[in-house]
Z-matrix of the N, CA and C atoms (Angstrom, degrees):
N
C 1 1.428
C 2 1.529 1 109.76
N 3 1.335 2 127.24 1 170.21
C 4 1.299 3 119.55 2 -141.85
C 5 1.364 4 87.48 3 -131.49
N 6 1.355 5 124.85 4 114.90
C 7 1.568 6 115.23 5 -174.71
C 8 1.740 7 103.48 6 -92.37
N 9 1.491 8 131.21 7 118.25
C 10 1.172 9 133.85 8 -170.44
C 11 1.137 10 123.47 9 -87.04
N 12 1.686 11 128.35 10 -10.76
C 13 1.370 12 143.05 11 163.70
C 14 1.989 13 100.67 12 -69.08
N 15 1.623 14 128.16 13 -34.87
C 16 1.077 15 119.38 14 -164.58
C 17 1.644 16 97.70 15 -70.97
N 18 1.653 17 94.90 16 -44.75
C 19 1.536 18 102.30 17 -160.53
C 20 1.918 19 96.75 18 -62.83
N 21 1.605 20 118.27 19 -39.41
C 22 1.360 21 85.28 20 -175.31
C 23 1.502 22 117.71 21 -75.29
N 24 1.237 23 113.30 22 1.22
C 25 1.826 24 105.33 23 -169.33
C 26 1.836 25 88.60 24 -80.93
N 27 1.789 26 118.09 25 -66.52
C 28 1.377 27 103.58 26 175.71
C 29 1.772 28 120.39 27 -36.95
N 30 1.333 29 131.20 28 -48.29
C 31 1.379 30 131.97 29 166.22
C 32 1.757 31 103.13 30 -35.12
N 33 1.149 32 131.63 31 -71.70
C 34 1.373 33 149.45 32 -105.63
C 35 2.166 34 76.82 33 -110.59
N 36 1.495 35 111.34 34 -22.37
C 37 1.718 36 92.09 35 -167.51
C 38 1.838 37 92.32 36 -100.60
N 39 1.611 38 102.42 37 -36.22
C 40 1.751 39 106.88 38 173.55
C 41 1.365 40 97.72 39 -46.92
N 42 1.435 41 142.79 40 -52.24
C 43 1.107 42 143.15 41 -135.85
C 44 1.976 43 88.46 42 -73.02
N 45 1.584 44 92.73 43 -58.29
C 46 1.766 45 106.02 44 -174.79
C 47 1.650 46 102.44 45 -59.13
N 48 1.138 47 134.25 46 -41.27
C 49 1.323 48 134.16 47 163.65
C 50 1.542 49 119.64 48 -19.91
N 51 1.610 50 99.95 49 -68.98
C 52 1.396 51 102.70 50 -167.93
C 53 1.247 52 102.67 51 -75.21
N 54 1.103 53 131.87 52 -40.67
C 55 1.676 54 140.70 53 175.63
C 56 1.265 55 104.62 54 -26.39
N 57 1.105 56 105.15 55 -59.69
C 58 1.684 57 116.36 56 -174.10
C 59 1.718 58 115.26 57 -53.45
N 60 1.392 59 76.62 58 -54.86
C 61 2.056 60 78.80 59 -178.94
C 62 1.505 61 103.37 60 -70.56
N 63 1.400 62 141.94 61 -44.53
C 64 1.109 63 136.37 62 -173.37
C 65 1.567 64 116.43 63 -54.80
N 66 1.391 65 104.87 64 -42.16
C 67 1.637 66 122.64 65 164.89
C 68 1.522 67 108.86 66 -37.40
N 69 2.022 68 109.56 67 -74.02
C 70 1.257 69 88.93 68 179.29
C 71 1.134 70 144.39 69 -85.01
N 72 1.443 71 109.65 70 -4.30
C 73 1.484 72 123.33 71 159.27
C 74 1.817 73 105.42 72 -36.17
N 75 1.722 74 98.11 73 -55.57
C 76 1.814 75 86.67 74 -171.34
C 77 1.468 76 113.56 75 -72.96
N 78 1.479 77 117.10 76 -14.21
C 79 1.199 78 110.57 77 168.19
C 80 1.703 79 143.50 78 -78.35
N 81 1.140 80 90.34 79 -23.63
C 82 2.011 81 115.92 80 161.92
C 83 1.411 82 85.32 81 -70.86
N 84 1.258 83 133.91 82 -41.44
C 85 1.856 84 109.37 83 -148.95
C 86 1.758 85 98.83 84 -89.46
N 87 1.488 86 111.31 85 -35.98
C 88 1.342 87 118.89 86 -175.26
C 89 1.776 88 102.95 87 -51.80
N 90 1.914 89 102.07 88 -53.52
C 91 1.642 90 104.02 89 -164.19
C 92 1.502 91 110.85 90 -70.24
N 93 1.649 92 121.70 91 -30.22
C 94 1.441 93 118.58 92 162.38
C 95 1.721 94 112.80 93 -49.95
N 96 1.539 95 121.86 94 -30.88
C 97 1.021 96 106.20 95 -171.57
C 98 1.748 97 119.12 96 -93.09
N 99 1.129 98 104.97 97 -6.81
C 100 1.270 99 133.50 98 166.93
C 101 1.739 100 118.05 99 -64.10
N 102 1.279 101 106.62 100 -48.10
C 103 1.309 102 133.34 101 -171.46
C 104 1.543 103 103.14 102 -84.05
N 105 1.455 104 113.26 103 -37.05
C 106 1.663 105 111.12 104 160.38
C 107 1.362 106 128.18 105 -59.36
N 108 1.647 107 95.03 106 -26.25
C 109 1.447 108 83.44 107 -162.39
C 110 1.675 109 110.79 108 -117.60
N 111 1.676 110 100.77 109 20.06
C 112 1.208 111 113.40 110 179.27
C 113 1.637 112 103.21 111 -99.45
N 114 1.534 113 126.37 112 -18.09
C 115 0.953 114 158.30 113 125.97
C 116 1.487 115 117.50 114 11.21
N 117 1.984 116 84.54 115 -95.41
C 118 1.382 117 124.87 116 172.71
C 119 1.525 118 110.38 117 -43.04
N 120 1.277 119 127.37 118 -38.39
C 121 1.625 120 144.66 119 170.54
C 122 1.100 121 115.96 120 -65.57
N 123 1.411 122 128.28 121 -27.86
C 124 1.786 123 119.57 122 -152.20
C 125 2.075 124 82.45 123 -110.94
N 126 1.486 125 106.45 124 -39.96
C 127 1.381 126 99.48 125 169.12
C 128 1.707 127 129.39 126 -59.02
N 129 1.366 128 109.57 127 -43.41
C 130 1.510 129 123.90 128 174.44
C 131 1.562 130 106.07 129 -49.82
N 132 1.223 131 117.52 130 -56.24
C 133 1.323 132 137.44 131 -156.63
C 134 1.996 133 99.31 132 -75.19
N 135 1.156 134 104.60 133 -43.40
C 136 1.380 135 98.12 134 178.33
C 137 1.365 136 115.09 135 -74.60
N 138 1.634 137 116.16 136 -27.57
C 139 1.586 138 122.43 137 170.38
C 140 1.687 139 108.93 138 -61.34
N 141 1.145 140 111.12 139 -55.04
C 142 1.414 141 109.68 140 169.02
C 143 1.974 142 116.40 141 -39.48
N 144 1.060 143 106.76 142 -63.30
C 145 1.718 144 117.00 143 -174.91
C 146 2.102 145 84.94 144 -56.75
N 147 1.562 146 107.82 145 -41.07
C 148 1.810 147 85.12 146 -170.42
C 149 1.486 148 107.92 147 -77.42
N 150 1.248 149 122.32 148 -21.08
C 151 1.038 150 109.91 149 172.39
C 152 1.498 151 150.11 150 -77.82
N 153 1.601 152 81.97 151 -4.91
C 154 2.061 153 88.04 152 168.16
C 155 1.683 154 89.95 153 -123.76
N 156 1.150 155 118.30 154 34.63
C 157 1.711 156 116.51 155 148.40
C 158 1.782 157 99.69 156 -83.05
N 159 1.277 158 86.90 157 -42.66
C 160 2.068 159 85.61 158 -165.34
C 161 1.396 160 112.62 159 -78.71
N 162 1.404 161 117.07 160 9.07
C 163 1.480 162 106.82 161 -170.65
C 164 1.744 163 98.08 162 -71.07
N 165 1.459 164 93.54 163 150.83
C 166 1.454 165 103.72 164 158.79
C 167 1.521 166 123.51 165 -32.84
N 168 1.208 167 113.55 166 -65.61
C 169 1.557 168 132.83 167 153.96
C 170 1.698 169 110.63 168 -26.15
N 171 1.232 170 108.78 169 -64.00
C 172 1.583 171 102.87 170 -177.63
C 173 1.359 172 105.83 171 -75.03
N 174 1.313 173 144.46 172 -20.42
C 175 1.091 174 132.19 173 -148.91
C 176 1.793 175 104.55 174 -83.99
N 177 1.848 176 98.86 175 -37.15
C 178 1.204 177 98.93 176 -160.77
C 179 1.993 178 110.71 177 -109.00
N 180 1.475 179 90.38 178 11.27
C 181 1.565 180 114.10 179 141.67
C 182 1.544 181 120.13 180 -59.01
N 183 1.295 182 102.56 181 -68.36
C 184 1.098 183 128.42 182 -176.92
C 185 1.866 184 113.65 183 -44.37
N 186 1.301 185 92.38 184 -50.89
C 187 1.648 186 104.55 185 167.20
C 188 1.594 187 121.42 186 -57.28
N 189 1.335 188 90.60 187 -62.83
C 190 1.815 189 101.38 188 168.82
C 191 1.799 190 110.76 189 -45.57
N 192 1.036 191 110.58 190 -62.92
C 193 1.561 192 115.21 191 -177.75
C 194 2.015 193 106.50 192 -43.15
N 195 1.554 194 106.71 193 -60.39
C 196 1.748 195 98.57 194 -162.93
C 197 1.427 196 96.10 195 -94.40
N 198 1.712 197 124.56 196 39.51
C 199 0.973 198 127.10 197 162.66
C 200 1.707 199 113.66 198 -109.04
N 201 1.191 200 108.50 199 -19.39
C 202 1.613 201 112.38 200 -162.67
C 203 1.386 202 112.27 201 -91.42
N 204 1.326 203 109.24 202 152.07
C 205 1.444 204 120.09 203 178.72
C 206 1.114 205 122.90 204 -48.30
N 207 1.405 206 142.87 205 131.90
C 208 1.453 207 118.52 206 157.64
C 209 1.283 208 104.25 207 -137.58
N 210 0.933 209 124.51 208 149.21
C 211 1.650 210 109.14 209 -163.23
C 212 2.122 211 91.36 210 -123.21
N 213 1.349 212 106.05 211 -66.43
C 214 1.469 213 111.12 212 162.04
C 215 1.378 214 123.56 213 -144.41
N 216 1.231 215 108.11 214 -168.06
C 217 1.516 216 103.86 215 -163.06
C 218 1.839 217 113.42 216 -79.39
N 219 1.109 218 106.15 217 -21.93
C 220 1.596 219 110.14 218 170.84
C 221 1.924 220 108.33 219 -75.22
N 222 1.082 221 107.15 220 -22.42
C 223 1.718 222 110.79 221 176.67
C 224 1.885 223 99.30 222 -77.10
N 225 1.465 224 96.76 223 -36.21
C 226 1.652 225 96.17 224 -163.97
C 227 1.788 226 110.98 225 -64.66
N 228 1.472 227 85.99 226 -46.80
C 229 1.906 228 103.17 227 171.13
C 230 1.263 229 111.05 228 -50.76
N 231 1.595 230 128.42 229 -44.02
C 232 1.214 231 111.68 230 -156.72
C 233 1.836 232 99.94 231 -92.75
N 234 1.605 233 115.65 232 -23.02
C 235 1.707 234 99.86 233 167.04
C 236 1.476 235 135.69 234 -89.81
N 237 1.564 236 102.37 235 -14.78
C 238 0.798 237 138.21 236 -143.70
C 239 1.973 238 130.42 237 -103.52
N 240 1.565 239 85.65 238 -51.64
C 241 1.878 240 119.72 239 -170.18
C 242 2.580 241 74.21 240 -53.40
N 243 1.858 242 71.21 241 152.91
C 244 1.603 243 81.22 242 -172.14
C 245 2.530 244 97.35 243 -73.07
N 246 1.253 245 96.14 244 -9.12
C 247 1.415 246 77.78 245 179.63
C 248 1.127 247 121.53 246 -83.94
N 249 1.472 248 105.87 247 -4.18
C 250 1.766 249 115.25 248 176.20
C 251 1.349 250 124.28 249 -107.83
N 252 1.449 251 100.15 250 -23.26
C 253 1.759 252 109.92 251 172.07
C 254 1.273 253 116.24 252 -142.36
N 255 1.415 254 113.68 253 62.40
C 256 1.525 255 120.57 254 -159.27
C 257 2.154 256 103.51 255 -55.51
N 258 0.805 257 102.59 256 -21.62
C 259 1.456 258 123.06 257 -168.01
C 260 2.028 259 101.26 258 -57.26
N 261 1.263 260 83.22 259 -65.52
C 262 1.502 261 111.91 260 166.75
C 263 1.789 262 119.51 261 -60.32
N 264 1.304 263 103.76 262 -34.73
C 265 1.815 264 98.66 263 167.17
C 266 0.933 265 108.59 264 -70.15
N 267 1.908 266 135.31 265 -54.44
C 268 1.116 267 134.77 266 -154.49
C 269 1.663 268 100.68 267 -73.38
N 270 1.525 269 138.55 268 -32.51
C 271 1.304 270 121.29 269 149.32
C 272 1.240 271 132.26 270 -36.28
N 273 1.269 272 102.75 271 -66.80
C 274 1.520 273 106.91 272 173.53
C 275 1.351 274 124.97 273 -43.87
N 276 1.662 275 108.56 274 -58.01
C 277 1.610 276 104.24 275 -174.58
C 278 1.589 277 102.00 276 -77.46
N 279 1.073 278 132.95 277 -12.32
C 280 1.724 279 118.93 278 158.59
C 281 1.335 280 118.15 279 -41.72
N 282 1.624 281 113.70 280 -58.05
C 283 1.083 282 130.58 281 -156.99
C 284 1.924 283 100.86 282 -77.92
N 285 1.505 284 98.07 283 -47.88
C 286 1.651 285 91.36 284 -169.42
C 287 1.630 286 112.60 285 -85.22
N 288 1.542 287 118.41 286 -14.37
C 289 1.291 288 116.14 287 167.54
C 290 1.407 289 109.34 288 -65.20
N 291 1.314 290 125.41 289 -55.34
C 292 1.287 291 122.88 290 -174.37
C 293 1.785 292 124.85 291 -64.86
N 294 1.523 293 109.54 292 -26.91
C 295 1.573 294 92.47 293 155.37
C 296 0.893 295 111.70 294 -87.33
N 297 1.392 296 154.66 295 7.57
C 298 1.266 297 158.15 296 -179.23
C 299 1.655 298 94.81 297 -84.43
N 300 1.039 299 131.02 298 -67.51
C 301 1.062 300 139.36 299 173.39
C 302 2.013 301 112.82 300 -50.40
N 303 1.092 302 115.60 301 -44.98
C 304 1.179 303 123.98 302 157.19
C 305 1.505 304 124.51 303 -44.90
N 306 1.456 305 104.31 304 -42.94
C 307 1.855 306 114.45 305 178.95
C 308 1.760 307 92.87 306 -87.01
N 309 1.054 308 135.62 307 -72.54
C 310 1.170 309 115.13 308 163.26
C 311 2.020 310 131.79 309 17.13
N 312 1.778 311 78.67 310 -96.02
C 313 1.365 312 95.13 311 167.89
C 314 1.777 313 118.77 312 -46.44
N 315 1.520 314 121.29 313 -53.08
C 316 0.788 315 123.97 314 140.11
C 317 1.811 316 138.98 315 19.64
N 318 1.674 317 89.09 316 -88.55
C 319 1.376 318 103.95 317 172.15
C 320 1.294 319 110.67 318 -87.35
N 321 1.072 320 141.92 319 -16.95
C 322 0.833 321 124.86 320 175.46
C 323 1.779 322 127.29 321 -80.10
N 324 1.122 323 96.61 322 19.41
C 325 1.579 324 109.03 323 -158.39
C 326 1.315 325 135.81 324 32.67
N 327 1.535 326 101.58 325 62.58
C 328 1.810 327 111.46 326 -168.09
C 329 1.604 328 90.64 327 -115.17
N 330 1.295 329 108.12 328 -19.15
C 331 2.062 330 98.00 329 171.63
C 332 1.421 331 92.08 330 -160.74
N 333 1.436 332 100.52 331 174.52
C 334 1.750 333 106.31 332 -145.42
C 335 1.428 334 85.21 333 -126.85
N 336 1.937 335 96.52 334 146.66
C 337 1.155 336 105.41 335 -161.12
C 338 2.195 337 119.42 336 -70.87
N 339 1.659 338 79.62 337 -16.80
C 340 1.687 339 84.38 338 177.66
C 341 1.663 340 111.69 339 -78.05
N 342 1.042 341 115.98 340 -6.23
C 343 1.394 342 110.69 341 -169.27
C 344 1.925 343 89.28 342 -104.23
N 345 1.084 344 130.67 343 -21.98
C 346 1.330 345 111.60 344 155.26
C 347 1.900 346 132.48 345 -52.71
N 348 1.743 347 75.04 346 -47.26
C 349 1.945 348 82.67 347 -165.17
C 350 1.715 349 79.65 348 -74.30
N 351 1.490 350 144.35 349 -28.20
C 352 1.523 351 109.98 350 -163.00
C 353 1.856 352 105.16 351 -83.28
N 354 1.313 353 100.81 352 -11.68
C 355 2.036 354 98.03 353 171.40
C 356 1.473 355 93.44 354 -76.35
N 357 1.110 356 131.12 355 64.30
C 358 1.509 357 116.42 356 -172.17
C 359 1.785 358 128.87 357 -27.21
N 360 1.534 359 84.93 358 73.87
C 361 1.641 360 94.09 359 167.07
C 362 1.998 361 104.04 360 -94.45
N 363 0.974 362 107.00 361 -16.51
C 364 1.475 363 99.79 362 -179.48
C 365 1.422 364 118.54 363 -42.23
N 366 1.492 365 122.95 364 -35.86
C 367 1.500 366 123.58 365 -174.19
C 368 1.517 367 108.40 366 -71.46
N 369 1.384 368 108.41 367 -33.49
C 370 1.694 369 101.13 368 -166.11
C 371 1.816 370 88.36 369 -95.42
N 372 1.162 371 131.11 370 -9.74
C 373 1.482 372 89.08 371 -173.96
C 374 1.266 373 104.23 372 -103.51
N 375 1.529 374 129.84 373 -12.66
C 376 1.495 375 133.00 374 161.30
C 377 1.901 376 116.02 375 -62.64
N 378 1.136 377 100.19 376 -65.89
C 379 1.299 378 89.12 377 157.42
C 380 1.878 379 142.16 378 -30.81
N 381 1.473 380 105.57 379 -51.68
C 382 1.501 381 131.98 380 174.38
C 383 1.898 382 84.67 381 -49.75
N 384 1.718 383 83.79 382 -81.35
C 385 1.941 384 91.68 383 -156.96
C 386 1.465 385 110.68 384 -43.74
N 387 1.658 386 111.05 385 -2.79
C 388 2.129 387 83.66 386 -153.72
C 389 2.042 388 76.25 387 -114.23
N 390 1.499 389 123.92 388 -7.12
C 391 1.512 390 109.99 389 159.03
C 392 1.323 391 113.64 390 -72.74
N 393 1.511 392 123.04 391 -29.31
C 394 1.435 393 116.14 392 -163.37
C 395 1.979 394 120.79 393 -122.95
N 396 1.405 395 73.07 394 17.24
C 397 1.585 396 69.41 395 -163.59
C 398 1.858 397 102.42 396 -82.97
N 399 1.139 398 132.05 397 -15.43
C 400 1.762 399 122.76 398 158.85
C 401 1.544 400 97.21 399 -64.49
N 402 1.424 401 135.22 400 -38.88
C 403 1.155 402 105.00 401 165.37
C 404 1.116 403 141.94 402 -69.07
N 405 1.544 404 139.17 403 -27.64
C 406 0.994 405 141.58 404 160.49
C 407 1.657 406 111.02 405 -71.39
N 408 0.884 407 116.20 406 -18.41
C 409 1.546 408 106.91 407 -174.58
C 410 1.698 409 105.71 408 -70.32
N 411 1.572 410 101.27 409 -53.82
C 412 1.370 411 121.19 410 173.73
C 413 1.737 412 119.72 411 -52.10
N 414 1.102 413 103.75 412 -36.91
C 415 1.767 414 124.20 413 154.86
C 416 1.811 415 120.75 414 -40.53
N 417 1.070 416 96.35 415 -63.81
C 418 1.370 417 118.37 416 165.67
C 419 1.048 418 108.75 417 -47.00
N 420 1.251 419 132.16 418 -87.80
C 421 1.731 420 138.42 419 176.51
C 422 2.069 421 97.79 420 -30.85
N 423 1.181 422 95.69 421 -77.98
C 424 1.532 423 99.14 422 -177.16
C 425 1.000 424 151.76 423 -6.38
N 426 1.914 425 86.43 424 -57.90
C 427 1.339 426 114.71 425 -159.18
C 428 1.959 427 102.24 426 -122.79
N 429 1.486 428 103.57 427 10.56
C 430 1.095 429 141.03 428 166.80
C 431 1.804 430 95.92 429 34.81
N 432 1.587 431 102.15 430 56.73
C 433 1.289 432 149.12 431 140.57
C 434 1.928 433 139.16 432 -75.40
N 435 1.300 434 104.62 433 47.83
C 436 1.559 435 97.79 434 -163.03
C 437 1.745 436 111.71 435 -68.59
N 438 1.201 437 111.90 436 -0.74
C 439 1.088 438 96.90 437 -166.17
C 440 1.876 439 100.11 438 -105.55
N 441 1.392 440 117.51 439 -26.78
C 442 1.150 441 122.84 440 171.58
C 443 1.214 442 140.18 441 -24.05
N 444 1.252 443 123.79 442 79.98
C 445 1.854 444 145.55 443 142.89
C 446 1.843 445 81.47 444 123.49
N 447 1.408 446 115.50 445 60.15
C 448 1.777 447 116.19 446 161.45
C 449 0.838 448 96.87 447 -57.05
N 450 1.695 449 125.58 448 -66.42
C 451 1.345 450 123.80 449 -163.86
C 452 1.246 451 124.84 450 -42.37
N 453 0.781 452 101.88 451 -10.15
C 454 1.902 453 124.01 452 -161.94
C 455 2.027 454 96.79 453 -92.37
N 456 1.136 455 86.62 454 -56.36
C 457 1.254 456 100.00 455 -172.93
C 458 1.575 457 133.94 456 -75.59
N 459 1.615 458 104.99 457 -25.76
C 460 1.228 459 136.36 458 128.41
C 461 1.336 460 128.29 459 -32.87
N 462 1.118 461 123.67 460 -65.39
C 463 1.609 462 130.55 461 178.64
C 464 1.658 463 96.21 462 -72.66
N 465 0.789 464 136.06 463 -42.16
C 466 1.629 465 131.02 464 -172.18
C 467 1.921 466 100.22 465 -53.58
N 468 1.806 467 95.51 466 -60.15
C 469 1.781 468 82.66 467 -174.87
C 470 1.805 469 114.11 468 -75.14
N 471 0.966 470 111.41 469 -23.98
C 472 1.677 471 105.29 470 150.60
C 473 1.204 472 115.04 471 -15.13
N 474 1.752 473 90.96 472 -89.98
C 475 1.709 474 99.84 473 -154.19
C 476 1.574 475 90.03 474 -63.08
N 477 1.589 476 149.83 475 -49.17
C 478 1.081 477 151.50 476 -173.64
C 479 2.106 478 93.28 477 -33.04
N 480 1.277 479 91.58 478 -93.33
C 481 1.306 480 82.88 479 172.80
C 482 1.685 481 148.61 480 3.47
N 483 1.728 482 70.35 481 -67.16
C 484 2.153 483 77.86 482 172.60
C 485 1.592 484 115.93 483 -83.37
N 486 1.430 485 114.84 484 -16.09
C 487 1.298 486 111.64 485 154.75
C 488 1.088 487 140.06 486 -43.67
N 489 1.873 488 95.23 487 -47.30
C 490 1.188 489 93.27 488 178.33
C 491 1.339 490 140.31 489 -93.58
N 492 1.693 491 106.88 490 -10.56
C 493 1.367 492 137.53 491 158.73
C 494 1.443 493 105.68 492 -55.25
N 495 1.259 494 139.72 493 -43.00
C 496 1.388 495 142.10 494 140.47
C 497 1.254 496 133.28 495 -31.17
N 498 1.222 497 107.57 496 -39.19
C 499 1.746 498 115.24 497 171.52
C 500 2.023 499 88.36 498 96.70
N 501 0.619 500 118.71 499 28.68
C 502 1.464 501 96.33 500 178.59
C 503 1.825 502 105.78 501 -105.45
N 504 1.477 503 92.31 502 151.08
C 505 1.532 504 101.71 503 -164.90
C 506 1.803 505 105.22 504 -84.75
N 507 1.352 506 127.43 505 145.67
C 508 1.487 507 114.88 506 152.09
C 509 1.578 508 116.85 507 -18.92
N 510 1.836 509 83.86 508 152.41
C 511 1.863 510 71.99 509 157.76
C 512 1.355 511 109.60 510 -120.25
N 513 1.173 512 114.83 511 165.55
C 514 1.405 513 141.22 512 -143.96
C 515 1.553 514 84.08 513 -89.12
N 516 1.347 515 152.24 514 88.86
C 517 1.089 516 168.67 515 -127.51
C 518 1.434 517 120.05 516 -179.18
N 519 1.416 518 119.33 517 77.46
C 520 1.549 519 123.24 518 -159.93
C 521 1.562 520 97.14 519 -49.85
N 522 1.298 521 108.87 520 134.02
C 523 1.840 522 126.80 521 -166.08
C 524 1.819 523 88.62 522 -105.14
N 525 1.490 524 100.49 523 173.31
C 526 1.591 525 95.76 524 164.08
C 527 1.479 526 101.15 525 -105.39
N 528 1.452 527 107.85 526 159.86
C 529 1.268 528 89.90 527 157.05
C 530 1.661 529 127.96 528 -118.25
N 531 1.283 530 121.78 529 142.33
C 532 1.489 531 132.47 530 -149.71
C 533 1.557 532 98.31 531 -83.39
N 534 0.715 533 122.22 532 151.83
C 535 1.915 534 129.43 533 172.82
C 536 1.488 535 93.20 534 -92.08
């Protein structure tokens, strides 16, 4: 004889069974889609920062900046400091906020360091850091700032790094030289 209280309790736990798996089925599928599109954000967002690196505008900023003299940090203040050549800060901090922000992202593992050096940003931010980096270092101390433009400084031995894990040589890029 067929007891119908057993069959609905077995019915009634199969029923909670599948529930369960169907649940986390939607929940793996929801957090994969979550995870795409948190993704989709950290990529957008870094295209944006590459895309006003390449503007015309930045490019020939960019030139002007790892072209200029600097001899030391009291020469840099007096042509330089944004209250005397505001023109000249707002280059600069374009250029060094945004790899700063770039090394950032960086470390923090929101984009990967090979997919930087292959948008070939490696030339301008090695270049940038290795004109200015007694200035910013000296900044730091100064302005009794130690932590000021890591990111910056960060992304430089990066891309250095994969250069050199690459085998690729400097470039031949007349440097100044510092006393």
């Amino acid at each position: 004889m067929v007891d119908y209280q057993t069959i609905s309790i077995l019915f009634a736990g199969l029923s909670i069974a599948v529930s369960i798996v169907y649940y986390a089925g939607v929940l793996r599928n929801a957090n994969k889609t979550q995870q795409l599109q948190l993704e989709t954000r950290k990529t957008q967002l870094f295209m944006q920062i590459y895309e006003r690196l390449n503007s015309e505008e930045s490019l020939k900023s960019w030139a002007e900046l790892v072209n200029q003299e600097i001899n030391d940090y009291d020469e840099f203040l007096m042509k330089y400091d944004s209250s005397v050549n505001p023109a000249h800060y707002a280059k600069r901090v374009h250029h060094w906020y945004t790899y700063h922000a770039i090394g950032e992202l960086l470390r923090m593992g929101a984009i990967e360091p090979e997919l930087v050096h292959r948008l070939q940003l490696a030339p301008l931010v090695i270049l940038m850091w290795e004109k200015w980096e007694h200035i910013i270092k000296e900044m730091r101390l100064r302005e009794n700032a130690p932590d000021y433009s890591e990111g910056f400084e960060y992304l430089y031995y990066e891309l250095k790094r994969i250069r050199d894990k690459k085998g690729y040589s400097d470039w031949n890029y007349p440097q100044q030289t510092i006393p």
